[in-house]
C-alpha positions in Angstrom: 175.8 -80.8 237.1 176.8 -79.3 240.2 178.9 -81.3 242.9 177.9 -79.2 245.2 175.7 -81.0 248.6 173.2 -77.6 249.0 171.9 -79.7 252.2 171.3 -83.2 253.5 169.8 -85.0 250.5 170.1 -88.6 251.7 166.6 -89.5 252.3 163.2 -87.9 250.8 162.2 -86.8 254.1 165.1 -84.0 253.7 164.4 -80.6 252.9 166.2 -81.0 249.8 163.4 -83.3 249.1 160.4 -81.7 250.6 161.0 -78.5 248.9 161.4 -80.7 245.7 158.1 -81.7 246.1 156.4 -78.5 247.2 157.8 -76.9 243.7 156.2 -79.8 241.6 152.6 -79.0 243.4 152.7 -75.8 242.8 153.7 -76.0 238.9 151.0 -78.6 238.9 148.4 -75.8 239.4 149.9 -73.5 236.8 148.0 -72.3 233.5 149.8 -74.0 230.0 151.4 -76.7 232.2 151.1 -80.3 230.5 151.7 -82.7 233.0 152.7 -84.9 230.6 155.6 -83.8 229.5 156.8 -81.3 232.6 159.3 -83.3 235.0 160.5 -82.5 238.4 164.5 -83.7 239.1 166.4 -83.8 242.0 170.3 -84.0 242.5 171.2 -83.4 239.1 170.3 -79.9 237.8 171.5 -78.2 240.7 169.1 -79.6 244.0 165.7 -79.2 242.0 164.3 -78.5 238.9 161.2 -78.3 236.5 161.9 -78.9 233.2 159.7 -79.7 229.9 160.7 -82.8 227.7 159.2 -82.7 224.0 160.0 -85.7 222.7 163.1 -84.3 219.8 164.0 -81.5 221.6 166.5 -80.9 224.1 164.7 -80.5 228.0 164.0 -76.6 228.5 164.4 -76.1 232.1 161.8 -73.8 233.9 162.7 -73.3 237.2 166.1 -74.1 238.4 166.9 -74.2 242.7 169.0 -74.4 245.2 168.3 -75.5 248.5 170.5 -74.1 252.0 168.8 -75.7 255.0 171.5 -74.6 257.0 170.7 -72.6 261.5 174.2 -72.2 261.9 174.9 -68.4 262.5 175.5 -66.0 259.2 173.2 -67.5 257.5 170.9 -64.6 258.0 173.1 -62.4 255.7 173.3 -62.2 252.3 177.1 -62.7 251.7 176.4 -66.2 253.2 175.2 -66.9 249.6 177.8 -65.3 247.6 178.5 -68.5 246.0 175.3 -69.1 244.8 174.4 -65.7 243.9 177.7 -65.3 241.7 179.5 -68.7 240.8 178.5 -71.8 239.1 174.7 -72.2 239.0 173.3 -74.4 236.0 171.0 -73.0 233.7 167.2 -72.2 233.4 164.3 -69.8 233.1 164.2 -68.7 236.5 166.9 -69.4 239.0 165.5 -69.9 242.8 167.2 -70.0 246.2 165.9 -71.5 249.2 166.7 -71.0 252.7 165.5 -72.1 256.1 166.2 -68.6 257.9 165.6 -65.0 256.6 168.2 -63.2 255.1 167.6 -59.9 256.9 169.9 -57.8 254.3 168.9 -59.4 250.8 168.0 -55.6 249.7 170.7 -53.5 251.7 173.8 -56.2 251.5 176.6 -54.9 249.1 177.0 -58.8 247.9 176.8 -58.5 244.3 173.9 -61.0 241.9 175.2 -61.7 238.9 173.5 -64.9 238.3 170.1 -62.9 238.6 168.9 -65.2 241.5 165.6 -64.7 243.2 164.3 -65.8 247.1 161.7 -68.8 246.6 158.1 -66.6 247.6 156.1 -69.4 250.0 154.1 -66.8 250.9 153.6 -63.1 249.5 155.4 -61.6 252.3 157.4 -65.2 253.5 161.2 -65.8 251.4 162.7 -68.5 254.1 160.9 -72.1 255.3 162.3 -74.0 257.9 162.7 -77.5 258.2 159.7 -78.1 260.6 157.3 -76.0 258.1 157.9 -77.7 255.1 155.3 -80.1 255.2 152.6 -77.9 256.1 153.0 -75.8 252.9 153.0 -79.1 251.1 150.0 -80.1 252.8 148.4 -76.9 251.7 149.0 -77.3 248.0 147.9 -80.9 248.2 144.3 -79.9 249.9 144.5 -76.8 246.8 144.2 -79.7 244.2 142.1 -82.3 246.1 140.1 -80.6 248.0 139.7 -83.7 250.3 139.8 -84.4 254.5 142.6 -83.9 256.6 142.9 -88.1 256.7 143.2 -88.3 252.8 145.8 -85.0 252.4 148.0 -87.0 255.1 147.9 -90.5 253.1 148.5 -88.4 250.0 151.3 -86.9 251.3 153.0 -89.9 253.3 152.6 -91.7 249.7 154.7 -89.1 247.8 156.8 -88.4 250.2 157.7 -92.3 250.4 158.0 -92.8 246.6 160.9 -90.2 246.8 162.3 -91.8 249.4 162.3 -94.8 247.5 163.6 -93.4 244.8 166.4 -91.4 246.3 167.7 -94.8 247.9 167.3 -96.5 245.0 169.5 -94.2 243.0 172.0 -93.4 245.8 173.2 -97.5 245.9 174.8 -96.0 242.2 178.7 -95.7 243.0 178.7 -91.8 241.3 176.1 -89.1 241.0 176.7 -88.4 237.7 174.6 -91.3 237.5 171.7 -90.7 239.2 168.3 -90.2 237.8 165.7 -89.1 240.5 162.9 -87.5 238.9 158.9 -87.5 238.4 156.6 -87.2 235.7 154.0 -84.7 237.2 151.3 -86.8 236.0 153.0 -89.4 238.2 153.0 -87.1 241.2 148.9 -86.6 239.9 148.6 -90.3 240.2 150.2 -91.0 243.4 148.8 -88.4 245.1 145.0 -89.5 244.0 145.6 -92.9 244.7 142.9 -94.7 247.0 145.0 -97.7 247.5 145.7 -98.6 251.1 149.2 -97.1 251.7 150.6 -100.2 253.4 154.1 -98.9 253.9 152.6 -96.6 256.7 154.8 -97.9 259.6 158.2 -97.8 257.8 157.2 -94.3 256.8 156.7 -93.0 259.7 160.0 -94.5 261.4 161.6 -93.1 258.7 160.2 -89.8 258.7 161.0 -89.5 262.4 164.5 -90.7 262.4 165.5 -87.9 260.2 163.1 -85.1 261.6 164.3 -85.7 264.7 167.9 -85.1 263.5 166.7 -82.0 261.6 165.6 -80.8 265.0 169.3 -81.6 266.6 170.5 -79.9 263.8 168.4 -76.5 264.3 170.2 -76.4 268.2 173.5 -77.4 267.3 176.1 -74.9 266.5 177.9 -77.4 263.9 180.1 -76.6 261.1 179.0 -77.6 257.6 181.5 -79.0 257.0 181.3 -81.9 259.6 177.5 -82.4 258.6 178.3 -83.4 255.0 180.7 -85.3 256.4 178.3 -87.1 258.8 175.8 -87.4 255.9 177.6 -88.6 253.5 179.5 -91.1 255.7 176.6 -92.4 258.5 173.3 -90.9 257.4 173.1 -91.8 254.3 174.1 -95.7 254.6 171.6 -95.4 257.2 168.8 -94.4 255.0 169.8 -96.5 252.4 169.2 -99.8 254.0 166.2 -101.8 253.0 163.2 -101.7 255.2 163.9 -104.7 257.0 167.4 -103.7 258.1 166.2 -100.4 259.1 164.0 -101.7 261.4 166.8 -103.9 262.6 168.8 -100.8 263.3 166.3 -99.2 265.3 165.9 -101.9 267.3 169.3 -102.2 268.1 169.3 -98.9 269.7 167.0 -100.4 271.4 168.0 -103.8 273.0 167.1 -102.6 276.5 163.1 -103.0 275.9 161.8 -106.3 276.3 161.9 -108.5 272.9 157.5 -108.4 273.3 158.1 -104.4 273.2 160.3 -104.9 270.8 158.0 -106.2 268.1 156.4 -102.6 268.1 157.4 -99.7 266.2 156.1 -96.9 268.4 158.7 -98.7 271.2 161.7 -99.1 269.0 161.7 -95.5 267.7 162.0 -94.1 270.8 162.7 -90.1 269.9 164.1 -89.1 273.4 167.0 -91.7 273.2 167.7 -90.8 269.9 167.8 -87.3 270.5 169.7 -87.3 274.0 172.5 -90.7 273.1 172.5 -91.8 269.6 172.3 -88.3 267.3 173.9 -86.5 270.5 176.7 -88.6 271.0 177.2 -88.5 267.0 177.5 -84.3 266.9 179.8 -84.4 269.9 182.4 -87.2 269.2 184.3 -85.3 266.6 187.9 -87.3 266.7 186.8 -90.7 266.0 185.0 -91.1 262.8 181.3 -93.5 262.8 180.8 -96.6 260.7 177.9 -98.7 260.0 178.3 -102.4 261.1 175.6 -105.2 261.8 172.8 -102.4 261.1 174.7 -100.5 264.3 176.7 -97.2 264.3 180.2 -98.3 266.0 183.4 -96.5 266.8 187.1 -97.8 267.3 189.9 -96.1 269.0 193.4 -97.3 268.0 195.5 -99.8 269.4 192.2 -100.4 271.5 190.2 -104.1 270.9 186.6 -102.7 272.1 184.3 -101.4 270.1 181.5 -98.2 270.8 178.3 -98.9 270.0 175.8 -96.2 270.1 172.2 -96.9 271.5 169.2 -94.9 272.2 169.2 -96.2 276.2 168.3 -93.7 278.0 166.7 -95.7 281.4 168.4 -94.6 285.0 171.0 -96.4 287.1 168.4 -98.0 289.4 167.2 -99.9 286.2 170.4 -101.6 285.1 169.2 -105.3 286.1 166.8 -105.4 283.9 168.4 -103.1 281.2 171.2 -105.7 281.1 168.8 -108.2 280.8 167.1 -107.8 278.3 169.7 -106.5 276.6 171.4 -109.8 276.8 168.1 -111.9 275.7 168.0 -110.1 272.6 171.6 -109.7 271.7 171.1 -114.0 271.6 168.0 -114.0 270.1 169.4 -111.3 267.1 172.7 -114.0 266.6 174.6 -111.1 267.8 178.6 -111.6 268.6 179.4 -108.3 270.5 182.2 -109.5 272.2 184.5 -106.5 273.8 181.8 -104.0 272.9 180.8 -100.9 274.8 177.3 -99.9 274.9 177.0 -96.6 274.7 173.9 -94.7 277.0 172.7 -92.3 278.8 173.4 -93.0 282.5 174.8 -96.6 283.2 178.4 -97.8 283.6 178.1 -101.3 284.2 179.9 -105.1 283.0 177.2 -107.0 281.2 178.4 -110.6 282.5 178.9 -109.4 286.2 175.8 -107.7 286.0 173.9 -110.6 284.7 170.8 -111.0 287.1 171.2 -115.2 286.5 175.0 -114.7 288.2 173.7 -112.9 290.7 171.2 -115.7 291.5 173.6 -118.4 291.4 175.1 -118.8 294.9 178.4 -120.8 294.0 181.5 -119.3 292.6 181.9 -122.3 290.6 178.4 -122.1 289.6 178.9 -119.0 288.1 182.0 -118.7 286.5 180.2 -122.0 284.5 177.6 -119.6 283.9 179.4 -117.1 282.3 181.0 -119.7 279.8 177.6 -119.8 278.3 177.7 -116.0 277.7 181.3 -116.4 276.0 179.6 -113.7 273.2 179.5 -110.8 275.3 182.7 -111.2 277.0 184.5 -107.7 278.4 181.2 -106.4 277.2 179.4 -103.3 278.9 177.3 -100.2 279.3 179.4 -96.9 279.1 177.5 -93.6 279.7 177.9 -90.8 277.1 179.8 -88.6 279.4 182.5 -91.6 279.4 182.5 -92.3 276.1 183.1 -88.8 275.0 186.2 -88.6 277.1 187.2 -91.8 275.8 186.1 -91.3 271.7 187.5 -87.4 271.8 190.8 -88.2 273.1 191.1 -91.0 270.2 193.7 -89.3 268.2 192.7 -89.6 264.5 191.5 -93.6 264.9 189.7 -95.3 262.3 186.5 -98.0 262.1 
């Protein structure tokens, strides 16, 4: 197996995945196949593969691919590739290569072929898919075989795509890949996709899908080395991900402590793509000397030698809205059983002490009064809201500190 990470393969909303998926539809449709018998694997054959198990005989693997969902500039040429196209690649009847951009010189580049790869055809005239188009060439090979409304293709696909997803954090609590086992019997994908049972996982699914969509859309404007987004993946993304679907939702509503705890009880509130897109995945990409950890189903930093804590949000409201940011913020950091003492919330625009800020202090006319007063919010002592700007400053000049 290769140890290779060909792209983000944490969740079955990646590429990795999607593609995975796309491939099994489209043997599905193919003369001679049994779907009995015919597999497709993630992770462990190289990203993807189709292979046929006879029951006492060794698997013959069909199809055999790799998967580069990488923007980053170069990956347009050929020689990008050399190590796919001429080192380790494991074995099978056809060997595939996917990319999310064209190569513009795969017939004019002198970078040699030895392991007789070929470009993944989505169309006849179409060798690359991007991130964003994935699902749309699923959902085309998914109408192919059902021949159904645009409502049931959607529920067919959300299903799959959630059973991988499943599966893939199922598999990925397993200490070593080695280990893993993510596959599907294509006569399971045939089941699941013409299942009419309700799909009652619909809401998770779809804050799942756009939690890591909207990262795949920071990903396709950031110029990021690949380097740091393994290391992101492998170190934030993927614990993420891998949390069960109540914690999940707990994390996404701690980005979100600034809505009102009623608002709060509603998905479409807590995702909230802008303040992911312009704090949390932002802030993420651009703090690159302090490393992220996972704590209390919240992404937190540390700089040494330093007793407050960063905590990355997706607040994204203006200054003149701090009174009731902060209050809300503090109702629900009680209600959660939250102790965020020394903690630095980390948004888009307000700099602000939580305590002092406190719209009960500011009610409370005697000193006395309110220093009593802020006994009773002991929890969120030396707390506050930093803006990202701040934070940045603060994070980047962190020299080497640990979580």
């Amino acid at each position: 197996m290769c140890d290779r990470n060909a792209t983000a393969s944490w969740s079955g909303y990646s590429h990795q995945g999607q593609v995975g998926l796309l491939v099994a539809l489209r043997t599905m449709q193919e003369s001679g196949i049994n779907l009995n018998t015919h597999f497709v694997q993630f992770e462990t054959h190289e990203d993807v593969a189709i292979y046929e198990d006879i029951p006492g005989a060794n698997p013959l693997y069909k199809t055999v691919h790799q998967v580069k969902a990488y923007y980053s500039d170069g990956n347009q040429n050929k020689s990008k590739y050399n190590a796919v196209l001429n080192e380790a690649f494991e074995d099978g009847n056809d060997k595939f290569l996917h990319t999310a951009v064209e190569i513009s010189d795969w017939d004019t580049s002198t970078t040699r072929n030895t392991n007789n790869v070929r470009r993944y055809e989505y169309t006849t005239t179409q060798f690359h898919c991007g991130t964003t188009e994935i699902e749309n060439f699923i959902k085309i090979e998914l109408n192919n075989i059902l021949n159904e409304n645009d409502a049931v293709i959607s529920e067919a696909y959300c299903r799959l795509t959630f059973e991988l997803d499943h599966r893939i954090r199922y598999e990925h609590q397993k200490k070593h890949k080695h280990l893993f086992d993510i596959k599907f019997c294509l006569s399971e994908v045939n089941d699941l996709i013409r299942s009419r049972e309700t799909f009652v996982q619909k809401e998770i699914f779809e804050c799942r899908k756009l939690f890591y969509d909207t990262y795949a859309q920071i990903l396709k404007s950031e110029d990021l080395e690949q380097a740091r987004i393994e290391f992101l993946e492998e170190n934030i993304f993927k614990q993420i991900n891998t949390l069960n679907d109540t914690n999940f939702l707990s994390f996404l509503q701690r980005l979100n402590l600034h809505e009102t705890p009623e608002r709060l009880k509603h998905s479409q509130i807590y995702y909230n793509g802008n303040g992911l897109k312009q704090v949390f995945f932002k802030m993420i990409i651009n703090i690159i000397h302090s490393d992220p950890s996972l704590v209390e189903n919240a992404v937190k930093y540390h700089i040494e030698n330093e007793p407050s804590r960063y905590i990355l949000t997706a607040i994204i409201e203006e200054e003149q809205d701090q009174l009731e940011v902060i209050k809300n913020i503090l109702i629900n950091i009680d209600s959660q059983n939250l102790l965020w003492e020394n903690h630095s919330l980390i948004n888009k625009y307000i700099e602000v002490d939580l305590v002092s800020r406190n719209p009960n202090i500011n009610n409370i006319p005697n000193t006395e009064q309110q220093i009593d007063d802020k006994k009773k919010f002991m929890s969120f002592t030396n707390s506050k809201l930093i803006n990202r700007e701040s934070a940045l400053k603060k994070l980047n000049l962190n020299n080497g500190g640990n979580n």
